[in-house]
N, C-alpha and C positions, 0 to 999 in steps of 0.2 A: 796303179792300174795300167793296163796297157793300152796304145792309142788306139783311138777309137771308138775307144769304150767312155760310159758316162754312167754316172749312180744317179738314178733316181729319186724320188726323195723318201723313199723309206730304206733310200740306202745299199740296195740293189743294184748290181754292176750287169747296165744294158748295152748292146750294142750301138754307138750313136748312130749309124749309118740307117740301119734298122727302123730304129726309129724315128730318125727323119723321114725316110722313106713311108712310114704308115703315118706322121703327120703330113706331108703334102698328099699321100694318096684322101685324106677325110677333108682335104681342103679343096682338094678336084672334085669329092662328091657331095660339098657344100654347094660347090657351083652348078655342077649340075643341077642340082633341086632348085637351085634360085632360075635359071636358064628353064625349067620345066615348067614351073610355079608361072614363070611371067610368059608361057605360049600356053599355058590353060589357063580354065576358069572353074570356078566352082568346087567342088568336091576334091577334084586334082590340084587345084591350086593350093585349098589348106593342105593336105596330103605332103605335099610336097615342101611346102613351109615348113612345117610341121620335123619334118625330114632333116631338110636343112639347121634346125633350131637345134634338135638332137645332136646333129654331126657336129656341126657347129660347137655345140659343149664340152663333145669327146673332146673335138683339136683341143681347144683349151684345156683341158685337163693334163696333154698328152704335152703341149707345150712346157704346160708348168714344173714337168717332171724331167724337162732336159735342163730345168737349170738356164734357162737362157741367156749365158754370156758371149756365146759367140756371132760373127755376122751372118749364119744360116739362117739360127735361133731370131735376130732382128729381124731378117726378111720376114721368116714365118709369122712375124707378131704383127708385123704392118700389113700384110696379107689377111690377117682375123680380124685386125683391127678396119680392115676397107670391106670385108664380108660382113660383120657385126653392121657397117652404116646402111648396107643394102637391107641385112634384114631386118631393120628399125624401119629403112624406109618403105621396106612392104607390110608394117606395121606387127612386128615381131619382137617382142618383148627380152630383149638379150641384154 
């Protein structure tokens, strides 16, 4: 395969670049929704949880398909993994 590129795990040869790029872009819009959620209340607040829980599952899904051996791959995981404790702690079921 040529560099840059990474299979997936059905095996599919994707661009890694690519898709690091749409994995930190759903981890910026995790944060956003938790950054939303915690300056509203009520209705916007779940909304926005809500939002983030979603996004939040893509990344992981999206991580788990890079194969995560290299040190981007690690950043990316400790970055989900310190979103996951925020949204436990605004009582989100992840």
């Amino acid at each position: 395969r040529a560099h840059g590129q990474v299979r997936d795990t059905r095996g599919r040869v994707v661009e890694k670049v690519r898709t690091l790029e749409h994995l930190r872009a759903r981890v910026t819009v995790v944060r956003w929704h938790l950054d939303a959620a915690a300056a509203g209340g009520g209705e916007k607040k779940r909304r926005h949880l809500d939002s983030a829980c979603l996004t939040y599952q893509g990344a992981l899904e999206l991580l788990a398909q890079l194969q995560p051996a290299d040190e981007e791959c690690a950043a990316m995981a400790k970055q989900l993994a310190e979103l996951r404790n925020q949204l436990r702690a605004a009582g989100q079921l992840v």
